[in-house]
Backbone as CSV, one residue per row, in Angstrom:
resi,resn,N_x,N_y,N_z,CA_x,CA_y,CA_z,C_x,C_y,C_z
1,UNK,-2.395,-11.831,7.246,-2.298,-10.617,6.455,-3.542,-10.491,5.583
2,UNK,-3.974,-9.006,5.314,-5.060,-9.069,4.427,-4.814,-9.097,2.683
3,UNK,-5.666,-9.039,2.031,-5.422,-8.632,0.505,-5.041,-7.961,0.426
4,UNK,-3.298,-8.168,-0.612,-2.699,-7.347,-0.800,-1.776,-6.368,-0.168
5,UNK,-1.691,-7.326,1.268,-0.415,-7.098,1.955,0.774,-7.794,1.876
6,UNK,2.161,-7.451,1.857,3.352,-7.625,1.408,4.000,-8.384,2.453
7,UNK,4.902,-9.347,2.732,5.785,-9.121,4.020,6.749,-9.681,3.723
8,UNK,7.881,-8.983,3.846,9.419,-9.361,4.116,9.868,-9.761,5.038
9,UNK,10.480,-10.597,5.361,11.216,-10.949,7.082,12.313,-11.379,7.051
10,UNK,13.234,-10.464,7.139,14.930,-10.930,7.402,15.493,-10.892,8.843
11,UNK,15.743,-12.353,9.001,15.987,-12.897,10.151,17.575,-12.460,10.618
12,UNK,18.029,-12.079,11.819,19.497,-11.607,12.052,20.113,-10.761,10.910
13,UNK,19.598,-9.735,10.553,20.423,-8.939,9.781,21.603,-8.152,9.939
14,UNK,22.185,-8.070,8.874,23.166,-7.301,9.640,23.438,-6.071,8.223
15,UNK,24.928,-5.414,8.287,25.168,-4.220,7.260,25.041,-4.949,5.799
16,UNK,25.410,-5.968,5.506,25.496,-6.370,3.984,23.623,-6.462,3.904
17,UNK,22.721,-6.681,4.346,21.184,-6.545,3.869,20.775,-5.593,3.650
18,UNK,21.490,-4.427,3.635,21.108,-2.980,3.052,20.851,-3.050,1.481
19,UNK,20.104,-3.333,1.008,19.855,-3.031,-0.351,18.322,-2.785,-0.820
20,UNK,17.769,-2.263,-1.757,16.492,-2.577,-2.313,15.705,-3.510,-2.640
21,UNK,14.657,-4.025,-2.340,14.049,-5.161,-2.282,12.351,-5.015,-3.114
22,UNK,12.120,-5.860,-3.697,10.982,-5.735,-4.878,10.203,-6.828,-4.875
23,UNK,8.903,-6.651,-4.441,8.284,-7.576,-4.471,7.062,-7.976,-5.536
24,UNK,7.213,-8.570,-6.277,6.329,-8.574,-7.910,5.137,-10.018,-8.163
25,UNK,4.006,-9.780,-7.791,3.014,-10.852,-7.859,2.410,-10.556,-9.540
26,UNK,2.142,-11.772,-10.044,1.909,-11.988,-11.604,0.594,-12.952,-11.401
27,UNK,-0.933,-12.839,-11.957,-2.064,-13.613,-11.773,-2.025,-13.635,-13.403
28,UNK,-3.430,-13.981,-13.954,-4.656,-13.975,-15.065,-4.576,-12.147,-15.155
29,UNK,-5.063,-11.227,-14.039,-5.353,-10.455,-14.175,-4.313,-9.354,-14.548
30,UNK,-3.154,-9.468,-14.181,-2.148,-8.429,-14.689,-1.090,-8.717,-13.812
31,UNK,-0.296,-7.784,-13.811,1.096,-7.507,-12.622,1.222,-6.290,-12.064
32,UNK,1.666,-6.603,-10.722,1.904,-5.694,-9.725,3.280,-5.777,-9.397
33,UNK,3.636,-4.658,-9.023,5.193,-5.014,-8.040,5.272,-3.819,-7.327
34,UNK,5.896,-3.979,-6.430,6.526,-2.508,-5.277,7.879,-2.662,-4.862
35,UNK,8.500,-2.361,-4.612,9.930,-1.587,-4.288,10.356,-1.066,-2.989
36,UNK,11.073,-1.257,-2.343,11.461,-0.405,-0.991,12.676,-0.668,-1.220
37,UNK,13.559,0.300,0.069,14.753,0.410,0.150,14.903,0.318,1.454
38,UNK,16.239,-0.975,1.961,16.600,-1.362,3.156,17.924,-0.395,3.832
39,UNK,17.925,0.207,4.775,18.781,1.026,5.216,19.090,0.505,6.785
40,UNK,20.356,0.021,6.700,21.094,-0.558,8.073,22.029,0.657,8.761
41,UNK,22.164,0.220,9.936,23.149,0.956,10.782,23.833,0.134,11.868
42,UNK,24.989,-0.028,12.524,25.398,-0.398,13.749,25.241,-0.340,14.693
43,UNK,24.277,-1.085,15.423,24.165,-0.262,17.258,25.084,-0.794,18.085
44,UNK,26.461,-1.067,17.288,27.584,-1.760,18.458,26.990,-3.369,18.907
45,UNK,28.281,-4.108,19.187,27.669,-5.611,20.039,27.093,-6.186,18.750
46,UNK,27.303,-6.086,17.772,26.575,-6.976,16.393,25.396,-6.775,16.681
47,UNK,24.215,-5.673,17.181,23.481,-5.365,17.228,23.208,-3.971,15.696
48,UNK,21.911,-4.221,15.009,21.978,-3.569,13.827,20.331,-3.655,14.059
49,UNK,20.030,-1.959,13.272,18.638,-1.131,13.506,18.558,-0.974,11.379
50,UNK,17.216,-1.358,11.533,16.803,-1.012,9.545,15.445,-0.656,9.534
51,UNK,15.866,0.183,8.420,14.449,1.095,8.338,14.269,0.973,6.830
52,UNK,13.195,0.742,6.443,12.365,0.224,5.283,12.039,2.038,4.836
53,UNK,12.113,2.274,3.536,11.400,3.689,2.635,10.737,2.695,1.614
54,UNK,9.285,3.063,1.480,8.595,2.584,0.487,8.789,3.778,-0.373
55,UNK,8.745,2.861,-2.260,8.605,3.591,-2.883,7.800,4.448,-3.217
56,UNK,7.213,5.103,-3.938,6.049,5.526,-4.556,6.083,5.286,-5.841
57,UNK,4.545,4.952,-6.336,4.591,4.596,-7.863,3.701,5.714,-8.792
């Protein structure tokens, strides 16, 4: 990943990982954080589709 790229990775998800997720790095130089929102659905067969909305700041 380059500077200042993020990555989340949730392994076998399913409907309860639907929630908002925040990711907040703290240096010398200040703080950052960003925000998204996890949105699940059922594709039948314990099969489940999620789609990430980044926030805007």
């Amino acid at each position: 990943m380059s500077s200042g790229t993020t990555r989340l990775t949730i392994l076998n998800i399913n409907l309860r990982d639907e929630a908002s997720y925040t990711c907040e790095g703290i240096n010398e130089y200040g703080r950052a954080s960003t925000e998204c929102r996890m949105t699940t659905e059922s594709g039948g067969l314990n099969k489940f589709q999620a789609s990430l909305v980044e926030a805007k700041f």
